[in-house]
N, C-alpha and C positions, 0 to 999 in steps of 0.2 A: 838413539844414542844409548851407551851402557851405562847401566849405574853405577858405573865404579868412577867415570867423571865427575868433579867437581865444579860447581861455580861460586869465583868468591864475590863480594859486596864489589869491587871496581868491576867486573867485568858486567855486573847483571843491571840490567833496569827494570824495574818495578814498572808496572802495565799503568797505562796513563789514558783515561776516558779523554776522547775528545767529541765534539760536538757531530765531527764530521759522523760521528758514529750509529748517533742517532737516529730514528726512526720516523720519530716525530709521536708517538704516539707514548703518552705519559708513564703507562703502567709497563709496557716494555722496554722504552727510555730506564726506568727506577733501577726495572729487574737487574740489566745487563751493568748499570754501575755498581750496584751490590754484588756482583761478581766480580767486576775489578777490587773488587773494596777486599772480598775472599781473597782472589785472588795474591794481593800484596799482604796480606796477614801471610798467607800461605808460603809464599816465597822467603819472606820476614824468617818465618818458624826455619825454614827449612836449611837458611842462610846461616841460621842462630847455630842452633844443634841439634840437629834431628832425631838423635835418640832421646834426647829426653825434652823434646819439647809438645807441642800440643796438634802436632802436624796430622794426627791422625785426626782425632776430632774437625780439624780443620776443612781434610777430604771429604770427611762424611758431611758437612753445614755446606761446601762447594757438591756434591753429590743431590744434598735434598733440594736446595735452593734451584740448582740449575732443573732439577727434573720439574719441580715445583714452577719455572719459569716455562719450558717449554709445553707443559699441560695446557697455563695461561695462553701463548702463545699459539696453539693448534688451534686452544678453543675460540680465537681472535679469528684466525684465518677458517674456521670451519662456519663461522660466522657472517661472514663477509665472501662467501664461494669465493674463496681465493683458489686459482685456477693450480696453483703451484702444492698446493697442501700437499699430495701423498709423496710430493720429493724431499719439501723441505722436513717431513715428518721422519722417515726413512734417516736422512742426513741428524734430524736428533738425536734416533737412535743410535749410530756411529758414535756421535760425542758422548751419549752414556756410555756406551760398550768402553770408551776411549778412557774416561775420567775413572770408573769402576775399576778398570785395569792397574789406573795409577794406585787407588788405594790398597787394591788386592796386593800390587807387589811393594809397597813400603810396608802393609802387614807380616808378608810370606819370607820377604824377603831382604838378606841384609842389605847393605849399601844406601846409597844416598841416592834419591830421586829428582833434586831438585833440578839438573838438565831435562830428564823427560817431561817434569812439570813446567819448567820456561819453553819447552818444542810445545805440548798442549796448545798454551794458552796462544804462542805465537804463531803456530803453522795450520792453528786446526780454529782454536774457541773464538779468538779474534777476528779470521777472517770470513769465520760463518755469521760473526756482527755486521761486520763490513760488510760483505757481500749479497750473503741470503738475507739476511733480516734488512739492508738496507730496501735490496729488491721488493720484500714484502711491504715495506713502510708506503713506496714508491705507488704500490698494486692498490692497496684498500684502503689511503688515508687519500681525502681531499685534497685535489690541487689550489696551491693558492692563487 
């Protein structure tokens, strides 16, 4: 979407952790609601007024946390001969290339990013929780 769209406070919903999301495993559980938690600061700023708010810093604490998260995360599954490692790894990579980008053009560039930032988290960062990280939870945690 262009950043010449806007989204105002009726139309947007702030990212909502739910259980289903979970892993099962503590420290990857923590990570991905401290994202949501980014995340909704995020949105919050961007809702507010994005030239003079704190949205950059924002990207950059959603930038180190998530890479900082996916380190943990590899080193989990490189742990555990997770059979899926070099895709789900690759697929990390994507979401840095993806979120970097976001930063680089609220820096480069005018306009308002908060629709790219709601596509992110809704088309890309959530359902790589849901999906790959559920599948991963599923591979190397104990069944009960």
């Amino acid at each position: 979407m262009s950043n010449s769209q806007t989204v105002n406070r009726s139309e947007s919903t702030y990212y909502t952790w739910t259980e289903a999301m979970a892993i099962g495993h503590p420290m990857i559980d923590e990570d991905h609601r401290h994202i949501f938690d980014i995340a909704n600061r995020l949105q919050a700023e961007l809702l507010d007024d994005p030239e003079h708010s704190i949205v950059g810093e924002v990207l950059v604490e959603l930038i180190e946390h998530t890479g900082d998260h996916f380190v943990r995360e590899e080193a989990l599954m490189q742990a555990a001969n997770y059979p899926g490692y070099a895709m789900h790894k690759q697929e990390h990579g994507e979401l840095m290339k993806m979120v970097n980008d976001l930063h680089y053009r609220f820096m480069n560039r005018p306009g308002n990013i908060a629709v790219d930032v709601a596509d992110f988290f809704r088309k890309s960062l959530i359902p790589h929780f849901t999906n790959w990280d559920v599948k991963l939870g599923r591979s190397i945690l104990p069944a009960d």
